[in-house]
N, C-alpha and C positions, 0 to 999 in steps of 0.2 A: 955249663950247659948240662942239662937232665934229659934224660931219655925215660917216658914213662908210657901206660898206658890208655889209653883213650880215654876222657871223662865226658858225660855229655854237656857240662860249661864250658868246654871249649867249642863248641862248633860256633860261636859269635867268632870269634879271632881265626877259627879253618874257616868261616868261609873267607873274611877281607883276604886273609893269605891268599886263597885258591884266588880271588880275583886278581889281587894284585900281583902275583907269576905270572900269571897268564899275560895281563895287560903291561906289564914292563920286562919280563923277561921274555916269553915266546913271540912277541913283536920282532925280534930279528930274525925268527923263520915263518912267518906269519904275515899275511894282510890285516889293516886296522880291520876290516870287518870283518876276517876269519875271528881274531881273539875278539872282537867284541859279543860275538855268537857262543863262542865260547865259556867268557868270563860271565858272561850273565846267566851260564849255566848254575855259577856259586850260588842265585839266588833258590836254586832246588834243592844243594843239599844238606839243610833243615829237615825235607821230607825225607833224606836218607841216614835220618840217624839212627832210626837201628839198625842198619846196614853197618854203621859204622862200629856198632853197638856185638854186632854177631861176627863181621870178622876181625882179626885182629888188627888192633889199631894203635900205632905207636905215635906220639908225638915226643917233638924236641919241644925245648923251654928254656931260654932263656932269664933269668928276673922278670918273670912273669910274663913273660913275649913268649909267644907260640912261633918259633922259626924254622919250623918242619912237621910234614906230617906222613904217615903214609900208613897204606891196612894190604893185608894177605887175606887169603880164603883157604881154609883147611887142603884147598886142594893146589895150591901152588901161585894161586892167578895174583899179582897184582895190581891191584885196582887203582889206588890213588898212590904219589910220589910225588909231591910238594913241597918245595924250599922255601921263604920269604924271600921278596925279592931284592931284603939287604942282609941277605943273612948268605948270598949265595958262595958256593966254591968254598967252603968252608969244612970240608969233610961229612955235613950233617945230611945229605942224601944219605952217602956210603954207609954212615951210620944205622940211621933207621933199614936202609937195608940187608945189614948184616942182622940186625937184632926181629927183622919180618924173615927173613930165610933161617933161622935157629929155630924160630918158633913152627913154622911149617915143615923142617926136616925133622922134630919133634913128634908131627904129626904123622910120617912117613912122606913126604912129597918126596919124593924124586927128580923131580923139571917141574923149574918156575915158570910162569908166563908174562908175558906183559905189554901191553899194546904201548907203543914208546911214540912221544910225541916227534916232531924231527930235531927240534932242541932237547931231548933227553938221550935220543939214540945213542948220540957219543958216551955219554956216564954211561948206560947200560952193558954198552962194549967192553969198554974198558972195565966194567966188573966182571967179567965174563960173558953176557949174553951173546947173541948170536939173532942175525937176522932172518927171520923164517919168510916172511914177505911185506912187503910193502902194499898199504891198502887206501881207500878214500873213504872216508867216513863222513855221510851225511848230518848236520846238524842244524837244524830248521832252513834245511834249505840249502844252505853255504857248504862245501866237504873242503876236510882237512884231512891234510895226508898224515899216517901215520905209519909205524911199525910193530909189526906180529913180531915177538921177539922171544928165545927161551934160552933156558940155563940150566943144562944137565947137574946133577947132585953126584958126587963121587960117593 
């Protein structure tokens, strides 16, 4: 497994990832048509690659399988945190998030952020975050419950 940084030929293989989490893993804290609102959001981001582009972006890689992905913002926030959904429980969250929190305390961040899905809350914990609240997030229409969540920097 390689841990590298974001290229823009991958986003073919981050988005089926991003659906395919969503549609096989977050189903067990999810209705079929909360993640299908959801997952069909992968089909947008293509229009967020410079996004992807501007903040930092790390993927895992397996022989040539993309089995993780995730980006930071100079200022702490966690945006995306993506496994494969047969790549799961395998350390490679934990990973890309130790090597997204190196690169932002680099930058001086102090407290990360991150809105935690309800099937990510538990990883986030147990790497240290902390629950700041719990919210509902509309998405055309259907809301998903999610969590505010932060990580003080020692």
């Amino acid at each position: 497994m390689i841990f590298r940084k974001f290229e823009p030929r991958d986003m073919e293989q981050i988005i089926s990832l991003f659906k395919g989490t969503v549609l096989n893993v977050n189903i067990r804290d999810y209705s079929p048509r909360q993640v299908k609102v959801w997952a069909d959001r992968g089909n947008s981001l293509i229009e967020r690659i410079d996004i992807f582009k501007e903040m930092y972006t790390i993927v895992a890689e397996d022989k040539g399988i993309i089995t993780g992905y995730g980006n930071v913002t100079d200022k702490g926030y966690i945006d995306h945190l993506y496994v494969h959904k047969d790549y799961q429980n395998m350390g490679i969250a934990t990973e890309i998030c130790n090597l997204l929190e190196t690169y932002a305390k680099s930058k001086g961040v102090k407290c990360f952020s991150v809105h935690a899905s309800i099937t990510a809350k538990g990883f986030f914990t147990r790497i240290g975050y902390r629950s700041v609240r719990k919210q509902q997030v509309p998405l055309d229409g259907i809301f998903l419950t999610n969590f505010v969540m932060e990580k003080l920097v020692n």
